[in-house]
PDB file of N, H, CA, C and O in Angstrom:
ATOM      1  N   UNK A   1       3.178  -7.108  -5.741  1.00  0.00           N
ATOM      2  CA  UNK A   1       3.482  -7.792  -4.514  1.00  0.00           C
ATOM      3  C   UNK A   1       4.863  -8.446  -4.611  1.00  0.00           C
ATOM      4  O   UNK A   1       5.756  -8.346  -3.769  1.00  0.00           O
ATOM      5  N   UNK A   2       4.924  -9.332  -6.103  1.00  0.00           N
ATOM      6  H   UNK A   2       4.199  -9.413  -6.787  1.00  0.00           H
ATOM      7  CA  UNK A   2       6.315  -9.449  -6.142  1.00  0.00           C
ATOM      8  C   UNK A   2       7.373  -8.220  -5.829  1.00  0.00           C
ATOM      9  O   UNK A   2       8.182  -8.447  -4.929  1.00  0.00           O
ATOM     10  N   UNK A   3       7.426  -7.232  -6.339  1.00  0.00           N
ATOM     11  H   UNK A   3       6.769  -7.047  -7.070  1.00  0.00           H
ATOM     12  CA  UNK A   3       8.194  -6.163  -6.676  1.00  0.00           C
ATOM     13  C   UNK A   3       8.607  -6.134  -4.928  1.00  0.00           C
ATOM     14  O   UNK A   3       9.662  -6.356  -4.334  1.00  0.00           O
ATOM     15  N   UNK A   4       7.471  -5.816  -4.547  1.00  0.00           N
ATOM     16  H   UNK A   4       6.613  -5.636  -5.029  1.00  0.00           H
ATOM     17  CA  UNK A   4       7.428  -4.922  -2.524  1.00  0.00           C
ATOM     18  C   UNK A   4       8.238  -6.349  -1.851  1.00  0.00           C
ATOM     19  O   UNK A   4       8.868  -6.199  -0.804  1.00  0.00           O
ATOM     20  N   UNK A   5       8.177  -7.740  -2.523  1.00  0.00           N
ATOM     21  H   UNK A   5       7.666  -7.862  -3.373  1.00  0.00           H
ATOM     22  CA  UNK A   5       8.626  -8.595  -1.461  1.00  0.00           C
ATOM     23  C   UNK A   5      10.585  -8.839  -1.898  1.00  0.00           C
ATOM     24  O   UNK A   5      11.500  -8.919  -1.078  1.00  0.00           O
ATOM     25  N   UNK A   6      10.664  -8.888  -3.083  1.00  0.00           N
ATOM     26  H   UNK A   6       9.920  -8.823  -3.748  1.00  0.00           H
ATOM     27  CA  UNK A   6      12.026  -8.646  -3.657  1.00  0.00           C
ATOM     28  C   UNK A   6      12.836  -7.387  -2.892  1.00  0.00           C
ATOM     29  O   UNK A   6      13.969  -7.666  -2.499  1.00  0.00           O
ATOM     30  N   UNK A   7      12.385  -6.132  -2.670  1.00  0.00           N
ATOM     31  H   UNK A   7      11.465  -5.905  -2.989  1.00  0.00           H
ATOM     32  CA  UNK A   7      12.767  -5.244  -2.061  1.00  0.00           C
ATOM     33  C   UNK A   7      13.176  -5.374  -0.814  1.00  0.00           C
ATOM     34  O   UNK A   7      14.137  -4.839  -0.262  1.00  0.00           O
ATOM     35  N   UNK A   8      11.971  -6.512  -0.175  1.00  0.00           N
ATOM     36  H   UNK A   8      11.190  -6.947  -0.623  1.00  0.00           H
ATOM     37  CA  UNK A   8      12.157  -6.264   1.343  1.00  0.00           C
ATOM     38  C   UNK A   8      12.950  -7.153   1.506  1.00  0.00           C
ATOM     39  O   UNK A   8      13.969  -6.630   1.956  1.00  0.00           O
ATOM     40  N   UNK A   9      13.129  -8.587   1.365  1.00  0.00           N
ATOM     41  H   UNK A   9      12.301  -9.012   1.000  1.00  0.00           H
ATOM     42  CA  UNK A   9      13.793  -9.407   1.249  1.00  0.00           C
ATOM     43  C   UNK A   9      15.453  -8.766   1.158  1.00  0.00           C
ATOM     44  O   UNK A   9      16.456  -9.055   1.810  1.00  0.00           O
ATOM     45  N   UNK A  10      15.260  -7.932   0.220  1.00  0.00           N
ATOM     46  H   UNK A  10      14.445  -7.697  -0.310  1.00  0.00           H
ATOM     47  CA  UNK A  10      16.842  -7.508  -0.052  1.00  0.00           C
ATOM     48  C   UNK A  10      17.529  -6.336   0.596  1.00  0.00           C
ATOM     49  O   UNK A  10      18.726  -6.050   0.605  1.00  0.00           O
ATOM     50  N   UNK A  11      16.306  -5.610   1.238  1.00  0.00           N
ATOM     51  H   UNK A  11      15.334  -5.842   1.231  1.00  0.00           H
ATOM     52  CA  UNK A  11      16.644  -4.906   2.461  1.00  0.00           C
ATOM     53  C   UNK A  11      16.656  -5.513   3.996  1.00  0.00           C
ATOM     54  O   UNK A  11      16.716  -4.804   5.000  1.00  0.00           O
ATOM     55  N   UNK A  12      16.584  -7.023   3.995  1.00  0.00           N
ATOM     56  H   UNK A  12      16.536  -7.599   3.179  1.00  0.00           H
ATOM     57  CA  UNK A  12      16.531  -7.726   5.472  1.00  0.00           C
ATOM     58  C   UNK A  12      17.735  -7.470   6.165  1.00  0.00           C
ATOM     59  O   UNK A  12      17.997  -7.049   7.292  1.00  0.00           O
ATOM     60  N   UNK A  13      18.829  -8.077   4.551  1.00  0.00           N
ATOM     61  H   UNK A  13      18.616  -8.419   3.635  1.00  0.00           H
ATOM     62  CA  UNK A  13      20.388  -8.284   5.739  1.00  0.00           C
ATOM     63  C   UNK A  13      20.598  -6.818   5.781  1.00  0.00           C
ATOM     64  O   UNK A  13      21.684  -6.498   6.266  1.00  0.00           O
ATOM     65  N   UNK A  14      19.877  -5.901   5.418  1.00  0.00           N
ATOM     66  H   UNK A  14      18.995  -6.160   5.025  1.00  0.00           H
ATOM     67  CA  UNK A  14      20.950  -4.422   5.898  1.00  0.00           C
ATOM     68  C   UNK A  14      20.040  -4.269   7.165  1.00  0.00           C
ATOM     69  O   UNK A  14      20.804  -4.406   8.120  1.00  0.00           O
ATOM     70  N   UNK A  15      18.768  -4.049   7.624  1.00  0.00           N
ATOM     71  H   UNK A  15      18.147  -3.938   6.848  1.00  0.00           H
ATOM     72  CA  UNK A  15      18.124  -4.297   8.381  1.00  0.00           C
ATOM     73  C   UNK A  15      18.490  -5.368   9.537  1.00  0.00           C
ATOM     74  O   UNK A  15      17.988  -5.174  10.644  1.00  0.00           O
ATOM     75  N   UNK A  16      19.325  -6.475   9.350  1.00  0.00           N
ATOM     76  H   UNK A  16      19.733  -6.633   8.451  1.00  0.00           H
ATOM     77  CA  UNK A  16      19.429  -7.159  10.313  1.00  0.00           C
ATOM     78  C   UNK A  16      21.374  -7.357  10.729  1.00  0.00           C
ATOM     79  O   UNK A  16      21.919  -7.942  11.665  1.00  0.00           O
ATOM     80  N   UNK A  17      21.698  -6.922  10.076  1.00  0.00           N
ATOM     81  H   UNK A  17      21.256  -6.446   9.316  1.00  0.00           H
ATOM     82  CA  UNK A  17      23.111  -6.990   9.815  1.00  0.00           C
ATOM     83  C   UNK A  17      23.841  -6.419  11.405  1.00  0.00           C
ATOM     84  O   UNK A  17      23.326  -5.737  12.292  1.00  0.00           O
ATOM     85  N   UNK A  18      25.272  -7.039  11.300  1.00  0.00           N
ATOM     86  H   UNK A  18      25.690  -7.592  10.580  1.00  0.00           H
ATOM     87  CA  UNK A  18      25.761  -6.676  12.630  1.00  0.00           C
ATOM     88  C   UNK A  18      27.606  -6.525  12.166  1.00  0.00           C
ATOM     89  O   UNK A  18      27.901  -6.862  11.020  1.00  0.00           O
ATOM     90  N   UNK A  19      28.257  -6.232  12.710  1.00  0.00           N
ATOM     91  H   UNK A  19      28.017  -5.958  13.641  1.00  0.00           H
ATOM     92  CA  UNK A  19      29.398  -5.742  12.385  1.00  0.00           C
ATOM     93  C   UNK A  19      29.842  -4.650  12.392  1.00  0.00           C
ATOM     94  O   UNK A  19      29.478  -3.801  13.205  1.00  0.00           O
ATOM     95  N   UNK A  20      30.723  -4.449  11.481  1.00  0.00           N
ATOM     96  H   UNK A  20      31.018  -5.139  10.820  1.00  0.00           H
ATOM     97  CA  UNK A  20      31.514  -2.865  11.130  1.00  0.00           C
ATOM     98  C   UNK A  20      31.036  -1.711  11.069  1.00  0.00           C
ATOM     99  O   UNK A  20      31.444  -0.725  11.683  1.00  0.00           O
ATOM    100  N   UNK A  21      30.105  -1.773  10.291  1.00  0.00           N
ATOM    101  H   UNK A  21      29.773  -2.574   9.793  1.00  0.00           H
ATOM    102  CA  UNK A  21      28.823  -0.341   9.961  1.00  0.00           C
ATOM    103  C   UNK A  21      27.717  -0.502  10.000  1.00  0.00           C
ATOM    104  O   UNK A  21      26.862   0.262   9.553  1.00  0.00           O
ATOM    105  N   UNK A  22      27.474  -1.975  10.780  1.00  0.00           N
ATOM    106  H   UNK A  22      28.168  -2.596  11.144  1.00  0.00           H
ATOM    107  CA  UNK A  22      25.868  -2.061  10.723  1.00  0.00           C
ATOM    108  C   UNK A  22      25.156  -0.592  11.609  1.00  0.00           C
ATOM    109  O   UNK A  22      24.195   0.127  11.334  1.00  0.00           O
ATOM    110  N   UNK A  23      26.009  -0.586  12.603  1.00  0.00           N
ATOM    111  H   UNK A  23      26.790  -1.170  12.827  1.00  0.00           H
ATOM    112  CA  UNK A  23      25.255   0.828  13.733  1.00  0.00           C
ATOM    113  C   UNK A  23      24.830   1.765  12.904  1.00  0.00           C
ATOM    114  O   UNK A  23      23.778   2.172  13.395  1.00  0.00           O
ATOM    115  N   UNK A  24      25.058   2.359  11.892  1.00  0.00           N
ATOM    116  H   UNK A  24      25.913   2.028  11.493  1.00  0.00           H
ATOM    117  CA  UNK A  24      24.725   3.292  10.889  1.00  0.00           C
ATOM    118  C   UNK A  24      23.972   2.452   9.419  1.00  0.00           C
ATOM    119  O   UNK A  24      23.323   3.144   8.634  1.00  0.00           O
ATOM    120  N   UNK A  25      24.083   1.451   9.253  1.00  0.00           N
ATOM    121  H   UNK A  25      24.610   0.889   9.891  1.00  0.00           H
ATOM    122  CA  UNK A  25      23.157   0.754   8.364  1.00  0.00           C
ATOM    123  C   UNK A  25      22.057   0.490   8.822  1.00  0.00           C
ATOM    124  O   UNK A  25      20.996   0.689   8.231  1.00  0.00           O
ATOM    125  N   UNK A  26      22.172   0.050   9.837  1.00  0.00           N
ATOM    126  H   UNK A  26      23.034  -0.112  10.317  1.00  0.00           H
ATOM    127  CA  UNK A  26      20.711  -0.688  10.473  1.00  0.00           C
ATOM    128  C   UNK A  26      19.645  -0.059  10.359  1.00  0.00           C
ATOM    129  O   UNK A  26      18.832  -0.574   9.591  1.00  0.00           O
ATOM    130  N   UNK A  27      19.234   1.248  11.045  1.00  0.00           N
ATOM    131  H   UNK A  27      19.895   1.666  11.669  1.00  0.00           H
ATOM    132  CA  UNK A  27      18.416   2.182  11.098  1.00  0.00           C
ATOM    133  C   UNK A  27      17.674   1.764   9.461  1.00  0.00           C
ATOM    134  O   UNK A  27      16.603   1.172   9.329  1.00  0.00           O
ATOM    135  N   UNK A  28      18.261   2.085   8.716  1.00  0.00           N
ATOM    136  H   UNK A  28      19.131   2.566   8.824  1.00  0.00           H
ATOM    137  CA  UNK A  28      18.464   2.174   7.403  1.00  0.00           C
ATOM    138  C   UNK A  28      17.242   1.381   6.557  1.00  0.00           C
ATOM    139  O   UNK A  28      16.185   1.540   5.946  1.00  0.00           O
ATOM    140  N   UNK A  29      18.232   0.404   7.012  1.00  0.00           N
ATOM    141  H   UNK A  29      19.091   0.274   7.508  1.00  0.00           H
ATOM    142  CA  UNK A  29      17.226  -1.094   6.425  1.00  0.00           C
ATOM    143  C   UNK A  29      15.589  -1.041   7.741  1.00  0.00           C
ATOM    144  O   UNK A  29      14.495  -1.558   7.512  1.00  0.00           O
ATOM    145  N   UNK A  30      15.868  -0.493   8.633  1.00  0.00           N
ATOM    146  H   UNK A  30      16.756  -0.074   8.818  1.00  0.00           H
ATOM    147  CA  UNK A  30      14.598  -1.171   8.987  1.00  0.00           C
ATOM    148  C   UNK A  30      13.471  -0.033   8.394  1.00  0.00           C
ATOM    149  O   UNK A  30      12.290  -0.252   8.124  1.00  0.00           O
ATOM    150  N   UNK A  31      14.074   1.001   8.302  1.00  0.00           N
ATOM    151  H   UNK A  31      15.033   1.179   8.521  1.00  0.00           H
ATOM    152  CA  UNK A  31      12.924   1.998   7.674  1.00  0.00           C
ATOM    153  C   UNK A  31      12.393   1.686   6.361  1.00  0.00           C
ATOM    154  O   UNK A  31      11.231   1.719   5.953  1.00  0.00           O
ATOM    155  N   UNK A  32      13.781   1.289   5.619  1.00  0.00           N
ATOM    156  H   UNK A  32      14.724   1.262   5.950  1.00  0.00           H
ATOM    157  CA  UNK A  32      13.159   0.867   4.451  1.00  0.00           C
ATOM    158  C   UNK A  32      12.029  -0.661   4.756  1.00  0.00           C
ATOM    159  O   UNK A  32      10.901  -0.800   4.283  1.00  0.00           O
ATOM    160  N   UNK A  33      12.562  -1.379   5.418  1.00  0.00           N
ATOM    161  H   UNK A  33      13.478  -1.267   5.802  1.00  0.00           H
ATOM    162  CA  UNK A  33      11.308  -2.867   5.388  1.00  0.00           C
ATOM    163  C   UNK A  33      10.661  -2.416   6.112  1.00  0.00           C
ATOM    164  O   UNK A  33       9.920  -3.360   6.389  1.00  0.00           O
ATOM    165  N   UNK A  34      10.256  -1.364   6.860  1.00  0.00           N
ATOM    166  H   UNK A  34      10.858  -0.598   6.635  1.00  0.00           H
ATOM    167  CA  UNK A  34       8.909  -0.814   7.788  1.00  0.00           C
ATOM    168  C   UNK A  34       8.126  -0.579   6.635  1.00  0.00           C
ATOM    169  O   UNK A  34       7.059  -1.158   6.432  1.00  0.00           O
ATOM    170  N   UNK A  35       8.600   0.210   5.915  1.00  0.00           N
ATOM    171  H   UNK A  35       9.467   0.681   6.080  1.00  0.00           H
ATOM    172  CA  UNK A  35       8.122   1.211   5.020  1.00  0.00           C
ATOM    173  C   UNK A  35       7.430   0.851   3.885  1.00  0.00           C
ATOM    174  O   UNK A  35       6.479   1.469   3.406  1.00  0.00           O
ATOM    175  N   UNK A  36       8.028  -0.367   3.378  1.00  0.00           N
ATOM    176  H   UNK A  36       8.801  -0.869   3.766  1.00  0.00           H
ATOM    177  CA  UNK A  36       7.857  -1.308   2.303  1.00  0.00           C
ATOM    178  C   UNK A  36       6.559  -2.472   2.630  1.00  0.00           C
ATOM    179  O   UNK A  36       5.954  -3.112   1.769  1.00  0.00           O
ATOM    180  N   UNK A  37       6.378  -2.520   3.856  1.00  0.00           N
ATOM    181  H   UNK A  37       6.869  -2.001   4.555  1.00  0.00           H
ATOM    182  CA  UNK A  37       5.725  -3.337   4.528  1.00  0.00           C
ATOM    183  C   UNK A  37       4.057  -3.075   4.801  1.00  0.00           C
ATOM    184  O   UNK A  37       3.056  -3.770   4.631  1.00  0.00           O
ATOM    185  N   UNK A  38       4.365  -1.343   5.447  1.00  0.00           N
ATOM    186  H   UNK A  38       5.178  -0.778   5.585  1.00  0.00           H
ATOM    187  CA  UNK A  38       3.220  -1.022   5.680  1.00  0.00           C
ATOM    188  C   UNK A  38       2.298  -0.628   4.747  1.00  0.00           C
ATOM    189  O   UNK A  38       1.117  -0.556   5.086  1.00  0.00           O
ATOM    190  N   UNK A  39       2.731  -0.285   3.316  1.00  0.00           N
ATOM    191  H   UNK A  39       3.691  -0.343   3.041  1.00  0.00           H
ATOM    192  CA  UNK A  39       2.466   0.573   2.376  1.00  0.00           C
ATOM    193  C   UNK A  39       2.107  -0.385   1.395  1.00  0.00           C
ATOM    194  O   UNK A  39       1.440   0.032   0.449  1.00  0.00           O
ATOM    195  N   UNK A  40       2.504  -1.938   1.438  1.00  0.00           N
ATOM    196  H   UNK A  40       3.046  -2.277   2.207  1.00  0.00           H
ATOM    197  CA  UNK A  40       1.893  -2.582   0.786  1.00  0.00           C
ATOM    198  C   UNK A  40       0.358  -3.192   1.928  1.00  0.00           C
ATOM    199  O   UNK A  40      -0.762  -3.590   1.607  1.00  0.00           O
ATOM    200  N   UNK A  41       0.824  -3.061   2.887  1.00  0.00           N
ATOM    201  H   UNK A  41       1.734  -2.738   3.148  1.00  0.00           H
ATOM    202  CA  UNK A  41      -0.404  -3.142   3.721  1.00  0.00           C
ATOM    203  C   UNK A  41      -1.559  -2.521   3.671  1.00  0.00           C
ATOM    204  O   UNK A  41      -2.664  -3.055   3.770  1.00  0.00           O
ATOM    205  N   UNK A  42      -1.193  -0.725   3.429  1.00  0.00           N
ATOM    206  H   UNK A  42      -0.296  -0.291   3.350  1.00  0.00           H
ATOM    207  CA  UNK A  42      -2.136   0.051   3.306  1.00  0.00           C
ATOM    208  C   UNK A  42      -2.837  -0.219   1.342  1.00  0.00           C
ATOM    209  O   UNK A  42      -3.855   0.156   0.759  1.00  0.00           O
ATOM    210  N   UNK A  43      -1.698  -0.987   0.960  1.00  0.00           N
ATOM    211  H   UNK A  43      -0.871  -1.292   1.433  1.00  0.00           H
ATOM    212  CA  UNK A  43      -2.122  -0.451  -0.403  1.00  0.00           C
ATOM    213  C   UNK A  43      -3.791  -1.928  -0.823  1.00  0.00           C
ATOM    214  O   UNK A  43      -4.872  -1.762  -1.387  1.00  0.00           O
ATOM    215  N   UNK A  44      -3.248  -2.977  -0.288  1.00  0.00           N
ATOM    216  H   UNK A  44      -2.370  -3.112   0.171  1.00  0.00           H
ATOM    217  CA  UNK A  44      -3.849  -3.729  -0.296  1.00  0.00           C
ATOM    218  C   UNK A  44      -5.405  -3.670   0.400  1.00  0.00           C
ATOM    219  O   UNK A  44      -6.452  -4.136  -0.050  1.00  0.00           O
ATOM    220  N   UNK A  45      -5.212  -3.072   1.412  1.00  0.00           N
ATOM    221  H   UNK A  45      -4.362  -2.693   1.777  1.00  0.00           H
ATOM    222  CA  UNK A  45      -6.673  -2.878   1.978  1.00  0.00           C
ATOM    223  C   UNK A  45      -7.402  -1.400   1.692  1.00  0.00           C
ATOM    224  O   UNK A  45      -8.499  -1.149   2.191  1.00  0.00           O
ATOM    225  N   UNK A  46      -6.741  -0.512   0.902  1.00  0.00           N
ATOM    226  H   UNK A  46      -5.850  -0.716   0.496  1.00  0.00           H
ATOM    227  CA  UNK A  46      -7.605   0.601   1.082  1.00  0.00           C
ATOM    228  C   UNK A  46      -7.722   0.755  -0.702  1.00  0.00           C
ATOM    229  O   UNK A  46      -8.271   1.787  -1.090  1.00  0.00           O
ATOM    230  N   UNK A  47      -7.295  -0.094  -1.628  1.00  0.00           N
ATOM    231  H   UNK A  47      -6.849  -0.932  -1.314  1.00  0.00           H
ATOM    232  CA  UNK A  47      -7.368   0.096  -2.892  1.00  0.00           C
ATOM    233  C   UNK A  47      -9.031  -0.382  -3.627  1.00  0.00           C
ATOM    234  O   UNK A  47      -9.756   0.081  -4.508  1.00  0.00           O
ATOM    235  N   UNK A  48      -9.102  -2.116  -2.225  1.00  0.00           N
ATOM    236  H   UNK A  48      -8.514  -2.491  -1.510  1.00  0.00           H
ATOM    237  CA  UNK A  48     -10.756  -2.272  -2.475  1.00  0.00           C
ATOM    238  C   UNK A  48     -11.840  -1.475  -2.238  1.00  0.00           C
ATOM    239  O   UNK A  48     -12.810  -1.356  -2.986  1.00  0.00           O
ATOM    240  N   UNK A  49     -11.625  -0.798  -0.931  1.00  0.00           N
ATOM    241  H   UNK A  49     -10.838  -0.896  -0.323  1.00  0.00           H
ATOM    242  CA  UNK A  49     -12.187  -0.136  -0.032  1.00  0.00           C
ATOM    243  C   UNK A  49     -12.950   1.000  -0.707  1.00  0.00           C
ATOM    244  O   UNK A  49     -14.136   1.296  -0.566  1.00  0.00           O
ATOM    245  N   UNK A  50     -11.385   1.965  -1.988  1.00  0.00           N
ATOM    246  H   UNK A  50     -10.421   1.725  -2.102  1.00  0.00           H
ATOM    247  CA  UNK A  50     -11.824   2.859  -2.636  1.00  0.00           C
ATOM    248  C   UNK A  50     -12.538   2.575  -3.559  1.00  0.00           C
ATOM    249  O   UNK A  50     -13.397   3.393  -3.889  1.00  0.00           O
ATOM    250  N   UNK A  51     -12.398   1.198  -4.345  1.00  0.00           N
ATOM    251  H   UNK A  51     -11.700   0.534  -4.077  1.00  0.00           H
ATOM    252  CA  UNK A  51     -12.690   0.984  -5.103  1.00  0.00           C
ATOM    253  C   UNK A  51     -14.408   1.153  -5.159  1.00  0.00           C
ATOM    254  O   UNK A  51     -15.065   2.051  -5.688  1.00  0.00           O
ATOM    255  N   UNK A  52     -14.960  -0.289  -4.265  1.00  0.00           N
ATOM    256  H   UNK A  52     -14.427  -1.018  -3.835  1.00  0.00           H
ATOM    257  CA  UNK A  52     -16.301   0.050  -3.851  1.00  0.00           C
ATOM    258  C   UNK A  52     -16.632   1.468  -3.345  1.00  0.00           C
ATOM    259  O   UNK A  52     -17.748   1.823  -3.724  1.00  0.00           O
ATOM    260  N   UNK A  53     -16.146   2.146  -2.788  1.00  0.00           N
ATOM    261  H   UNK A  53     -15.240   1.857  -2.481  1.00  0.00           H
ATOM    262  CA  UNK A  53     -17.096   3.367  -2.329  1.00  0.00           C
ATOM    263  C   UNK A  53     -17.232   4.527  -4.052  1.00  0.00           C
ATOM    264  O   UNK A  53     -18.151   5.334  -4.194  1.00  0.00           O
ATOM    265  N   UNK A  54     -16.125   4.313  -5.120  1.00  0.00           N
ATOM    266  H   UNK A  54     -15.378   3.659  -5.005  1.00  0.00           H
ATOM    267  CA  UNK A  54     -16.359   4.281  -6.149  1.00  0.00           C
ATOM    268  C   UNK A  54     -17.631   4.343  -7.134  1.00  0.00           C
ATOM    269  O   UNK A  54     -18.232   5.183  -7.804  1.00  0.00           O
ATOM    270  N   UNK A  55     -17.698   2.921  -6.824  1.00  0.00           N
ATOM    271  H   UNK A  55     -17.210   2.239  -6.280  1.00  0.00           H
ATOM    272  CA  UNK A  55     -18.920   2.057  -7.318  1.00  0.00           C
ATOM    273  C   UNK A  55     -19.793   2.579  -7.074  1.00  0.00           C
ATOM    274  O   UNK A  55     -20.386   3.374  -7.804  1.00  0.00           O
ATOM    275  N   UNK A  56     -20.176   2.140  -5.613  1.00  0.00           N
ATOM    276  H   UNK A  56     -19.695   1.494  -5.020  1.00  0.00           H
ATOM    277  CA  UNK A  56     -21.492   2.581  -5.381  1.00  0.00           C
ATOM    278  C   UNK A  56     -21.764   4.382  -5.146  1.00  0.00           C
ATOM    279  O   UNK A  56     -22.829   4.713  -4.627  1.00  0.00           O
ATOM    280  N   UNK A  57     -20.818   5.404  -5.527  1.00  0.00           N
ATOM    281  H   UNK A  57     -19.952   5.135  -5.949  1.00  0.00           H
ATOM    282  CA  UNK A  57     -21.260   6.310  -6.018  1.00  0.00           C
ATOM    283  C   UNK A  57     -21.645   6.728  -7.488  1.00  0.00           C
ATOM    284  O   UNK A  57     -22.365   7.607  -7.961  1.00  0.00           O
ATOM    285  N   UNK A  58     -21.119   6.053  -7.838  1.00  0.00           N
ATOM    286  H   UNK A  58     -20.534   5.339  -7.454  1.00  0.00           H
ATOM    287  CA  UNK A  58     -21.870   5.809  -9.734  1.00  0.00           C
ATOM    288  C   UNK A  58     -23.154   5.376  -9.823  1.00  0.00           C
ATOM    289  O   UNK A  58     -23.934   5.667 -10.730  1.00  0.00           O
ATOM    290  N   UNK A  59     -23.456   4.444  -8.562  1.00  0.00           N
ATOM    291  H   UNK A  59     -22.823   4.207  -7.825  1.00  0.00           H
ATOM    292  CA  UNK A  59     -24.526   3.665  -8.871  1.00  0.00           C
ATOM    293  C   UNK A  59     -25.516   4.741  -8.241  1.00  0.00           C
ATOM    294  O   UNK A  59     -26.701   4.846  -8.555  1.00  0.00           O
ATOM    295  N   UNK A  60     -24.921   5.440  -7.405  1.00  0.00           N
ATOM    296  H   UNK A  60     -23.958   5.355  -7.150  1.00  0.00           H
ATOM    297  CA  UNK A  60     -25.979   6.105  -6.935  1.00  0.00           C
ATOM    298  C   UNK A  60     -26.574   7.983  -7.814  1.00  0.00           C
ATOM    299  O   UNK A  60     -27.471   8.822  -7.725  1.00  0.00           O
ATOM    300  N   UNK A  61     -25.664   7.777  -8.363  1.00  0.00           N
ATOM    301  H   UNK A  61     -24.936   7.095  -8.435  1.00  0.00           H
ATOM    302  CA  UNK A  61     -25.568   8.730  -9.752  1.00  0.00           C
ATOM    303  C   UNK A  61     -26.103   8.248 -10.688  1.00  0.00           C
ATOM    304  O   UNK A  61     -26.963   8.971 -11.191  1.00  0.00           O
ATOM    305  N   UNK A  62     -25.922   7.131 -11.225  1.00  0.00           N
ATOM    306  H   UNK A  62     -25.223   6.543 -10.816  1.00  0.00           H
ATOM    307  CA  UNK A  62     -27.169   6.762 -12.262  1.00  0.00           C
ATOM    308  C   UNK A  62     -28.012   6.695 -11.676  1.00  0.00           C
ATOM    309  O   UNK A  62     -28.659   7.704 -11.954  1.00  0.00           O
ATOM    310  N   UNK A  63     -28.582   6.086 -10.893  1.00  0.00           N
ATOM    311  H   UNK A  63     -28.057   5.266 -10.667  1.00  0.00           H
ATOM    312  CA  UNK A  63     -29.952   6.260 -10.257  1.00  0.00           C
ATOM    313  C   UNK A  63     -30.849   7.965 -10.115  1.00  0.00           C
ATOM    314  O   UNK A  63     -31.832   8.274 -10.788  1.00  0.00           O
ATOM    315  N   UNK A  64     -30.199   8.812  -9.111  1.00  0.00           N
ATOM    316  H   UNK A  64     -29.401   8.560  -8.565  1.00  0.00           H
ATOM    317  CA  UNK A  64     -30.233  10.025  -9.820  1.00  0.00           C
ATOM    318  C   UNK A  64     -30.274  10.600 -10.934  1.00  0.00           C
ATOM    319  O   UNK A  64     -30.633  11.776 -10.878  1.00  0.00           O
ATOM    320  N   UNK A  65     -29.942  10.038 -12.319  1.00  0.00           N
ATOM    321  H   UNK A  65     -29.650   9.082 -12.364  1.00  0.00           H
ATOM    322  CA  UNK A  65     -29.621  10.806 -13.497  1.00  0.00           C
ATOM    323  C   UNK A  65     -30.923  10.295 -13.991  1.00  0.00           C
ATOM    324  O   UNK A  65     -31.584  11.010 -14.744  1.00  0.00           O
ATOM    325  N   UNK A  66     -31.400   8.991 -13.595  1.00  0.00           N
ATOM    326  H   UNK A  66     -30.862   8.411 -12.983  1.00  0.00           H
ATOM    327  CA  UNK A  66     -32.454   7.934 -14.392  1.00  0.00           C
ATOM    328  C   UNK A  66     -33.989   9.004 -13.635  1.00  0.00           C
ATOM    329  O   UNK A  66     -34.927   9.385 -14.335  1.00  0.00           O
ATOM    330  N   UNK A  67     -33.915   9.166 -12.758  1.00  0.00           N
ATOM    331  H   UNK A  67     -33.153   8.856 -12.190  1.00  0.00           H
ATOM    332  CA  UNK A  67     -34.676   9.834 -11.836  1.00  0.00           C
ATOM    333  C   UNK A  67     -35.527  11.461 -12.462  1.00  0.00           C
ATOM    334  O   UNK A  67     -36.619  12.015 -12.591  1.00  0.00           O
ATOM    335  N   UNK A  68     -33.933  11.628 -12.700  1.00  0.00           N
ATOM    336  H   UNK A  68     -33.046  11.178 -12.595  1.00  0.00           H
ATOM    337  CA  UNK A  68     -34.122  13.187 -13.033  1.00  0.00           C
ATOM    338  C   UNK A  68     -34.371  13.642 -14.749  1.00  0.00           C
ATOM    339  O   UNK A  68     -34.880  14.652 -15.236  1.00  0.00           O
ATOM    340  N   UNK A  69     -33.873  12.625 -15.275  1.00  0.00           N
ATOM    341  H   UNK A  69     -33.460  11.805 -14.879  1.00  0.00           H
ATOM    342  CA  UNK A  69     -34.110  12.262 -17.225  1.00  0.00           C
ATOM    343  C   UNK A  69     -35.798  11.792 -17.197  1.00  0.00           C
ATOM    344  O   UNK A  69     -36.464  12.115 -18.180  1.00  0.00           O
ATOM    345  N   UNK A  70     -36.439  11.078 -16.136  1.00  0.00           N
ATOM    346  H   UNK A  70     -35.898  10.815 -15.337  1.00  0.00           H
ATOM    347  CA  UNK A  70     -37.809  10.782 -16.330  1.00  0.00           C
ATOM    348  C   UNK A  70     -39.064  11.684 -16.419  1.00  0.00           C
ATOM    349  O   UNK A  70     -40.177  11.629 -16.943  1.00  0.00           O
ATOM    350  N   UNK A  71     -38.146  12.786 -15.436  1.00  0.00           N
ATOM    351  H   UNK A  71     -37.242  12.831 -15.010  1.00  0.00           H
ATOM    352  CA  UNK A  71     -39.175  13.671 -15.037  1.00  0.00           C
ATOM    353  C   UNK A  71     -39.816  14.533 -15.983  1.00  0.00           C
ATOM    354  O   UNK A  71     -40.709  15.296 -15.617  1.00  0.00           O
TER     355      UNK A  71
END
């Protein structure tokens, strides 16, 4: 999280910048802090998400294995 916020932070002023070459910078920076943004977004909510559905397929595999070793 540090890493993704150092990045974005340091892609703001090209992202927000105005002057000489911003017209051709700008674009630039905002793709990169879109990009940086959403992806820690996605990374944060779909890393638990996988995590548990993970889980509870193990769990539901031992259960099966315990099932099928009894018989």
């Amino acid at each position: 999280m540090m890493t993704t916020l150092a990045a974005f932070f340091g892609a703001l002023p090209l992202a927000l910048g105005s002057g000489g070459d911003a017209d051709l910078r700008s674009p630039l920076g905002i793709a990169i802090t879109g990009g940086l943004a959403l992806s820690q977004l996605l990374t944060l909510f779909t890393t638990p998400v996988v995590y548990l559905y993970l889980d509870r397929m193990s769990q539901r595999g031992r259960l099966f294995w315990h099932r099928f070793a009894t018989r």
